[in-house]
KOLDODREN-170673 format. One record per residue (C-alpha): y, z, x. Coordinates in steps of 0.05 Angstrom, whole numbers, plus 5000, padded with zeros to 4 digits. Layout:
BEGIN
YZX;...
END
This chain:
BEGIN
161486735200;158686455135;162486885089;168586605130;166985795130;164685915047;171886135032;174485645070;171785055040;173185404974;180185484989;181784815015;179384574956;182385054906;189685024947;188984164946;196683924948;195483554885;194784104842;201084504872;207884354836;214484484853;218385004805;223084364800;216983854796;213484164728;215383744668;217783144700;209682814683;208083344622;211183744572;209484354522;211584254450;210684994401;210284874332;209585424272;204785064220;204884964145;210785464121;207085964066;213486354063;220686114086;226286724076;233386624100;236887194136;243787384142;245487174213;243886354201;236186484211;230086334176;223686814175;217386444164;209886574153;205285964158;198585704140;196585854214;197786554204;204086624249;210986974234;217186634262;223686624264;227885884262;235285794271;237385514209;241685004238;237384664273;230384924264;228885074332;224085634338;227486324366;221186724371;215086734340;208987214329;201686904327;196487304295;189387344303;184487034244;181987594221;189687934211;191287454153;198587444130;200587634061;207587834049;213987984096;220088244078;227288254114;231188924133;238288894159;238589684189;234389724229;234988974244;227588844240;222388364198;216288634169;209888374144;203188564117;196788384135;188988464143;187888514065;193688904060;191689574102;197689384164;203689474161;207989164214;216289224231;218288704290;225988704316;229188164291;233187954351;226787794396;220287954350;218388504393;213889074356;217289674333;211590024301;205089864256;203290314202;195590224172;197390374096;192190714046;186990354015;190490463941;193389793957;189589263991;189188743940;191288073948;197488103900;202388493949;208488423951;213988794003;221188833981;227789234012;229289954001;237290164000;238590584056;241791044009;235891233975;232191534048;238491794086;236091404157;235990624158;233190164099;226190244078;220489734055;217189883990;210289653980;208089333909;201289243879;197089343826;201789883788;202490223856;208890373896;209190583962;215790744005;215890744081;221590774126;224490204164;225590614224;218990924241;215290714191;212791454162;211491454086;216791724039;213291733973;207991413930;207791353857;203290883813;202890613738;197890803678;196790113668;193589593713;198489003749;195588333764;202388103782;207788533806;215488473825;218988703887;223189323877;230389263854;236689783852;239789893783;247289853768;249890453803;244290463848;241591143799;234190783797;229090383828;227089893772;219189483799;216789043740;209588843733;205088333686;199688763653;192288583630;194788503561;199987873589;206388353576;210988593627;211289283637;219389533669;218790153719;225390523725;223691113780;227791603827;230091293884;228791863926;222892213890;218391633862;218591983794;217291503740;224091563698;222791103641;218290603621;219589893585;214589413553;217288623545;212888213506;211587413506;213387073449;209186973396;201986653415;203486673490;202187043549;207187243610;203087203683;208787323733;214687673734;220987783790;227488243781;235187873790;241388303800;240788633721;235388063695;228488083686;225187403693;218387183678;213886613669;208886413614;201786343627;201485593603;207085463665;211885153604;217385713603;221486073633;224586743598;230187113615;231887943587;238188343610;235988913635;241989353600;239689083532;236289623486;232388993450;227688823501;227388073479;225287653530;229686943509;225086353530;226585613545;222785033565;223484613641;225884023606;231584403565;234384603638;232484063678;231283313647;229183233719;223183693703;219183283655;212483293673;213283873728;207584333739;206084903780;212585343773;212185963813;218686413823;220486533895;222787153926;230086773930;236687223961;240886963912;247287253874;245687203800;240386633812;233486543807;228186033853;223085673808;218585303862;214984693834;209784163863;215383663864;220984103885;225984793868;229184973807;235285433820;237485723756;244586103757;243686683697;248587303677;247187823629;239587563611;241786923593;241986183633;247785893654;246185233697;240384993736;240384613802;233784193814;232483953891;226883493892;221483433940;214483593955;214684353959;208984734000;212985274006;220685443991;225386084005;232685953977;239586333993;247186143992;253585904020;259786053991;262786633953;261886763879;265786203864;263385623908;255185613899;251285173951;244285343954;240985354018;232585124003;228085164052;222684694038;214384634065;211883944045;204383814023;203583424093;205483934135;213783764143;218884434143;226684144124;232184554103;237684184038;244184454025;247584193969;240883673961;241983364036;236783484090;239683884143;234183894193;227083734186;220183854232;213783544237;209684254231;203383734210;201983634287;200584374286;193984194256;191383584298;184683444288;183782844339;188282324383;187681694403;191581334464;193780614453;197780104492;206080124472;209779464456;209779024524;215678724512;223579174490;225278684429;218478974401;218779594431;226979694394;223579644330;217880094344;223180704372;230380504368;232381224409;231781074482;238980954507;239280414563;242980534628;247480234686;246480094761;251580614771;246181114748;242080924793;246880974855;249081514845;242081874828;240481634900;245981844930;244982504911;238482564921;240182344998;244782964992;238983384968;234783215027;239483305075;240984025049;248383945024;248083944951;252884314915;250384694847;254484274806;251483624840;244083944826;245184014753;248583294741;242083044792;237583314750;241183034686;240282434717;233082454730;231582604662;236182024637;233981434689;226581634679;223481074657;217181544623;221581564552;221780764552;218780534487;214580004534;207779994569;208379964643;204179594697;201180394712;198480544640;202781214647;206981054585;201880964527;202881174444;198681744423;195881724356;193882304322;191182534255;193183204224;188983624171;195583614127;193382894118;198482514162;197882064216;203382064264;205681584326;208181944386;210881754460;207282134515;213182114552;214882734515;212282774457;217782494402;215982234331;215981414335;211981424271;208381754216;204181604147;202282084092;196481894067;196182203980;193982793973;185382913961;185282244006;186382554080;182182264137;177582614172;175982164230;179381624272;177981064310;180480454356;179779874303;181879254336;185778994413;189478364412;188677924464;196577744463;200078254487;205878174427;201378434377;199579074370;192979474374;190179804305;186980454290;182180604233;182581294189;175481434156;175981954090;169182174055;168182544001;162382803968;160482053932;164881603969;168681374027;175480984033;179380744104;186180524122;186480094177;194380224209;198379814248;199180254319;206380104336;210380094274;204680534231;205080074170;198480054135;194579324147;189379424105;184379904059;177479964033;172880364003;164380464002;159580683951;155981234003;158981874018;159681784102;156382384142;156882034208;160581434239;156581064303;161380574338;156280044370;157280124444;160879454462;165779174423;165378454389;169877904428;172877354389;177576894416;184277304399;181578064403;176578484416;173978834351;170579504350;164479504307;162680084272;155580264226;156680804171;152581304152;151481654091;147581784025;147481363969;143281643899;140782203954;138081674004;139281474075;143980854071;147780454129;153580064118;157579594171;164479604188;168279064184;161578754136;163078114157;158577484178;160477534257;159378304254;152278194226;151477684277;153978164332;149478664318;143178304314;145077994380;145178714423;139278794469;137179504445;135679744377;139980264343;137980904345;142081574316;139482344302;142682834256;142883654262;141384044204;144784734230;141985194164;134984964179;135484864257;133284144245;134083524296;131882864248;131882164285;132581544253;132880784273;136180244243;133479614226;139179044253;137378484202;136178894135;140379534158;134179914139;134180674161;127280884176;126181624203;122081604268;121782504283;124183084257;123483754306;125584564287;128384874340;130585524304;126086134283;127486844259;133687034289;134586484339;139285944315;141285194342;147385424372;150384754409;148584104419;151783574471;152082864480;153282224522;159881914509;157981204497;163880954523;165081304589;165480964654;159380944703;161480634765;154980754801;148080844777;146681284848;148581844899;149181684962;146882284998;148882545077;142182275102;144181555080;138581595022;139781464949;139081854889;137881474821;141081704758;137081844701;142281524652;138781454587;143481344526;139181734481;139182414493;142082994476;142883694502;141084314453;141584984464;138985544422;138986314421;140186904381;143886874316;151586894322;153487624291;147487994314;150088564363;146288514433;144989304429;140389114356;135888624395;129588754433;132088624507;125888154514;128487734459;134787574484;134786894509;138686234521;133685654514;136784934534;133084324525;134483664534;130283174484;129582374477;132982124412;128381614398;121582034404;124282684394;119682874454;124183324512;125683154570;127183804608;126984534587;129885184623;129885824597;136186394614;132987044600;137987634588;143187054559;146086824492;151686444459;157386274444;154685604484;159984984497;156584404531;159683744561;154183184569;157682704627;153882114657;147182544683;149183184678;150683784636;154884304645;155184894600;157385534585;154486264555;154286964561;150087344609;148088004572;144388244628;150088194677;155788314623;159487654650;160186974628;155886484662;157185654673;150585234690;148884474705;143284064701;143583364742;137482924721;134582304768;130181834760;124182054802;119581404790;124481014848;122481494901;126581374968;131980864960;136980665012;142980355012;140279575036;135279584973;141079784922;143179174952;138578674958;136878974891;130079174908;130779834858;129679794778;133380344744;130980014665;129580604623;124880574559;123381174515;116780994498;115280924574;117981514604;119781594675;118482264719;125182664725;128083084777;132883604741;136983984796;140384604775;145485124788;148785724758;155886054777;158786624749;165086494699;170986984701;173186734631;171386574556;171785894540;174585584480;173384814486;170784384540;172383574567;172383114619;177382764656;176782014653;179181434700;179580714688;172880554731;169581224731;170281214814;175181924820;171482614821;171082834754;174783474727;171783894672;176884124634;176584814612;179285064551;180085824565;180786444522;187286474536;188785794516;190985494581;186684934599;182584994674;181084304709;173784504751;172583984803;165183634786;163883844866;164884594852;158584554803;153784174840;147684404843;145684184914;150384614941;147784955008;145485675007;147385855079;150085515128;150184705107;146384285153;150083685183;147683145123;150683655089;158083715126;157082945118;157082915044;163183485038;158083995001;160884714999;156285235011;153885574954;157486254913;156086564859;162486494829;166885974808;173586184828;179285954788;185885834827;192085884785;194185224814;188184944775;190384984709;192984404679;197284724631;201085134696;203785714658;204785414593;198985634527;196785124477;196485714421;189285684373;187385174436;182184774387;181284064430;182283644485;182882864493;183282454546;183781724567;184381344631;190681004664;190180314690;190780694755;183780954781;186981554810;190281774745;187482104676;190882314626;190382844584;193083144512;191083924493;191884064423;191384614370;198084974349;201484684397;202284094440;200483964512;201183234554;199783154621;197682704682;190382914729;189382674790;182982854818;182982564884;191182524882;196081994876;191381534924;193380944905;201180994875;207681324906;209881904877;215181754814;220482234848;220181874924;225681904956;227981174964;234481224989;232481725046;227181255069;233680775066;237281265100;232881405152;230680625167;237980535179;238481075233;232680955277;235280155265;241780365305;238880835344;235380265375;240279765373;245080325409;239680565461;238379735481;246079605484;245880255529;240079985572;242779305576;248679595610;245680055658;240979385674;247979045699;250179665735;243279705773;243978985793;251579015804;249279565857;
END
């Protein structure tokens, strides 16, 4: 009978109606956006595709007409990318990886494996280079030819078997790809030697035999260090990056004919970095530079013309349009800050935003209130008629009432997506519509609508100056201005900022400081003037190797505000090497830093493995629990603490520790004494640990060796000095609930463990506008989906048999051992936020709404409702059936009277 009642709590809370979507419901409040990444290698195909390798180590495939992604590959770390190559039959894209040792063929049409080959160690060496073997030459299908350091191995394209394997007397540090002779009698495969010449490879096609070899030598007092084979050309590039040289390959003289950038380009002055580009031109060569590609047409070892297309080049792969006659390069392009566009003829066909495949934190802010504003900030949302909205209504009614036709669904649901009002470049009464800002490691900050996720804005900050951190920097009190963020970049001496104008993403204003910022405390209120409401920020860092605070903005109401705040200032810094937890405090008048503790909590082979804390902005609506019995609870909500958990050292195998030295110790210490508050022990356990620190309690996460299962634990602390409180002295304010570190107060830690059925990744909180709504913990799983666990799931008061009637009273669910994740739980339904690496949140102005952005790779928006849409009416409701039905029980009635007014006459006509 227990067993029975435990899953049915479980399951009514698992199965709750606001979790469940419709197949028709899911991305009408979120949406999934894929991206590829920084492009390392862009190659064009034959079929109007583009195969890419990126920074992010994924392979990909993009339509080059519009750039959408057709499929895409994502590899694990540890399989690094380092070359790919294109084969036409079979229809197929490989690519070598994991320091060169796999080889890899995918089909082309739908990136599906065909086979992996692990190659021999002869040629794992970063310099590798993969190029296309004639299917000629191996009687079944093209093959893929492997280059590196003077050795050449053949595999087919089909299965993948090797055909042969030669190799060269003399040491490569650069080599070509293979290339068919005139006549297709040889295999030529160029490489630069140790002494800075080029050394020319003709061999048998079919054999590997080395035929004859060629030495082409720099000219006089310089060296050649890379080197790429064109139709009958050799082409190379001096070491000083000045040159470019040019030999036929049917020339008995073996002179390599050199000429500078500038006497081919005058747009080249002052270039640098050339590197030559695996390019699938005819008679053409691909010089990629830092501030664009050089496209050289040559014939017979000699340059003809040269076609420069500027911009910032990551990355470029080059082909053609046209016949022999009518040359129009096609350029690929990868931008320092993180943008993938493809030029023909010089014009920008398409272009993506690959930087927000590397966001490193969001912010949301308010949108324009008013459309004048709000047409300058994003001029793309198309206005529409009453009409629109009729005749959405109208067939919605239809819909209802079961008598849609399938033409009538698809124009309804065009409609929905038009008349939705979650694209409008405005804020809203709800706070659904807001402008997330976020910051991307290719050193761009970008403005986009949550609505779904389109570019309003962006702002590339120069390269070496890319922020690292970002913050809310100022509110306006009118509602016609807009809100300001603040980017913080550090380097090793010093530290700049850019505060940037939210809406429009103009830069306001910049600074710079002397100290080199390690940490950034925003004070925890924010200073009100009489037109905003400024956040005030202290910096810390080192200056001449010593501990050094700076404020932000430094200016005389900021000092002011800070030496008016009721509590000192207080931060601690980790020390992850050591295992070291230092606290400081700050001195508000002087801005003195003055270290108060300093603790070890590692030791041989047992490292500082996580540490948590308080948001100091989050929402505490009450400082109690009101239990079943009527009594109160008080929370133990001290600011400074901090939740550290250590255990064995990461890389240590579990079978090459003592059993009785594996161990998950978590603590909990005061920041301003160092001295710890609570301490628990989970023998048989160890890390990876992920911790979220949310108003008094701790949830976290590790690895039960013992048990071979992953384990999730809380801790909820109380403040055991107020003994029994009820309600009426909360009230009459009978209760004291003042905390002082130097005066500490007995604690009552209550705790809990549940089995986990998954690896987590990265963990947050849901957050609501008052802090009143359950809270979710949001789950970042192994599988990069993200899991929202209801806050009531993990308490640790949950009943071990069957729950008494206080506790039916207060809704607990009787204790299990494990957590059981429903699939209509995940926030991200069936959609995967690929290399999952964070999760922000922020509140709407509605208290039964959070919202939420997961990002890493990819992109993922969407609306929580822990307790449901409580206080709002669904966006979809159906209007004009509530119309419709109004209508019909209104003459219904009126028809039933006029009925019984006449069958009163008859009666008295009787």
């Amino acid at each position: 009978m227990h067993a029975r009642l435990c899953a049915v709590l479980v399951l009514v809370i698992a199965a709750s109606p606001a979790m469940a979507l419709f197949e028709e419901q899911a991305g009408e409040n979120d949406w999934h956006s894929e991206y590829l990444g920084r492009a390392i290698d862009i190659q064009p195909t034959g079929k109007d595709r583009l195969v890419v390798s990126t920074a992010s180590n994924v392979l990909a495939t993009q339509s080059a007409t519009s750039g959408t992604i057709i499929w895409r590959q994502i590899l694990h770390q540890t399989d690094q990318l380092q070359s790919l190559a294109i084969l036409s039959k079979p229809a197929a894209v490989v690519s070598l990886s994991n320091s060169s040792s796999l080889l890899r063929a995918w089909r082309s049409s739908d990136g599906a494996l065909l086979w992996e080959k692990r190659i021999q160690s002869s040629t794992r060496t970063t310099n590798v280079l993969l190029s296309v073997v004639p299917e000629a030459t191996l009687g079944a299908g093209e093959g893929i030819a492997v280059v590196a350091g003077g050795d050449v191995q053949v595999y087919s394209g089909v299965k993948g078997a090797l055909s042969w394997q030669t190799h060269s007397k003399s040491t490569w540090t650069q080599s070509s790809s293979v290339m068919m002779t005139a006549g297709r009698q040889t295999m030529a495969v160029a490489g630069v030697t140790d002494s800075g010449s080029v050394e020319l490879l003709q061999l048998n096609p079919v054999t590997g035999n080395i035929m004859d070899q060629t030495a082409y030598h720099a000219p006089r007092g310089s060296r050649l260090q890379s080197v790429a084979l064109h139709q009958d050309s050799i082409v190379a590039l001096t070491s000083d990056g000045h040159k470019l040289c040019i030999a036929n390959l049917l020339d008995s003289s073996n002179a390599l004919k050199c000429q500078s950038w500038t006497d081919l380009s005058p747009a080249l002055q002052g270039a640098s970095n050339p590197q030559l580009l695996p390019a699938k031109l005819q008679r053409h060569v691909a010089v990629r530079f830092d501030s664009g590609v050089l496209v050289v047409g040559s014939n017979e070892g000699s340059t003809r013309h040269a076609t420069f297309v500027p911009g910032s080049a990551g990355s470029a792969g080059s082909t053609q349009s046209g016949g022999q006659s009518s040359f129009v390069p096609l350029i690929g392009l990868s931008a320092d800050d993180g943008s993938v566009f493809l030029t023909k003829a010089g014009e920008i066909v398409w272009q993506r935003e690959e930087a927000l495949a590397e966001v490193s934190s969001a912010l949301f802010v308010d949108l324009p209130a008013d459309a004048q504003t709000a047409e300058k900030v994003d001029a793309t949302h198309e206005p529409t008629s009453i009409m629109d909205h009729i005749q959405s209504q109208f067939l919605s009614l239809k819909g209802q009432l079961s008598i849609i036709k399938p033409e009538e669904k698809q124009e309804l649901a065009r409609l929905k997506a038009t008349l939705s009002d979650r694209l409008a470049p405005t804020r809203d009464n709800n706070g659904f519509r807001k402008l997330l800002v976020v910051l991307s490691r290719a050193g761009k900050m970008l403005g986009l609508h949550n609505g779904n996720g389109h570019v309003m804005w962006s702002l590339a900050f120069p390269p070496g100056q890319a922020p690292q951190q970002l913050f809310l920097w100022r509110s306006s009190h009118d509602l016609q201005k807009a809100p300001q963020v603040v980017a913080l970049h550090s380097s090793e001496t010093t530290s700049s900022y850019s505060i940037v104008d939210a809406h429009t993403g103009t830069e306001v204003s910049s600074g710079t400081v002397d100290i080199a910022v390690s940490q950034v405390l925003e004070l925890p209120q924010p200073l009100h003037d009489d037109t905003a409401e400024q956040h005030v920020f202290l910096l810390i860092g080192t200056r001449a190797g010593q501990q050094t605070v700076q404020l932000l903005p430094d200016s005389l109401e900021s000092q002011a505000f800070l030496k008016s705040l009721p509590t000192d200032v207080f931060f601690w810094q980790e020390d992850r090497t050591t295992g070291t937890l230092t606290g400081f405090h700050v001195d508000k008048h002087s801005l003195g830093v003055s270290q108060l503790w300093s603790n070890v909590y590692s030791s041989p082979g047992v490292s500082m493995l996580q540490l948590a804390a308080r948001d100091p902005t989050e929402h505490v609506y009450s400082q109690a629990k009101i239990l079943g019995n009527k009594s109160l609870k008080i929370k133990y909500l001290n600011p400074n603490t901090v939740f550290i958990a250590t255990g064995p050292t990461p890389g240590i195998l579990s079978e090459d520790l003592d059993s009785a030295n594996i161990r998950l110790t978590v603590q909990i210490v005061d920041t301003v004494t160092g001295a710890p508050i609570h301490r628990q022990v989970h023998k048989g356990c160890r890390g990876p640990v992920h911790a979220q620190f949310v108003e008094n309690w701790v949830a976290y996460h590790y690895f039960d060796v013992t048990n071979h299962r992953w384990e999730m634990s809380v801790l909820e602390l109380y403040n055991k000095a107020q003994g029994n409180v009820t309600i009426t002295d909360m009230v009459l304010g009978k209760t004291n609930n003042t905390i002082s570190s130097y005066q500490p107060v007995p604690i009552e830690v209550l705790r809990q463990s549940y089995f986990f059925d998954s690896a987590v990744k990265h963990m947050g909180v849901s957050q609501t506008m008052h802090g009143i709504s359950n809270k979710f913990l949001l789950v970042g799983t192994l599988s990069d989906q993200v899991f929202m666990l209801d806050k009531r799931m993990l308490d640790p008061r949950r009943p071990i048999g069957a729950p008494s009637a206080d506790d039916q009273l207060e809704q607990l669910i009787p204790y299990q051992q494990v957590l059981v994740m429903s699939p209509l739980l995940y926030a991200t339904h069936s959609k995967q936020v690929a290399q999952l690496s964070g999760i922000a949140t922020a509140p709407a102005n509605l208290e039964s709404t959070s919202l939420m952005l997961a990002y890493g790779l990819d992109l993922f928006f969407a609306r929580i409702q822990p307790n449901r849409t409580f206080d709002s009416l669904p966006d979809d409701f159906p209007y004009a059936f509530l119309v419709f039905i109004t209508l019909m029980l209104t003459g219904a009635v009126l028809a039933f009277k006029r009925i019984d007014d006449k069958s009163n006459i008859q009666r008295r006509w009787l």
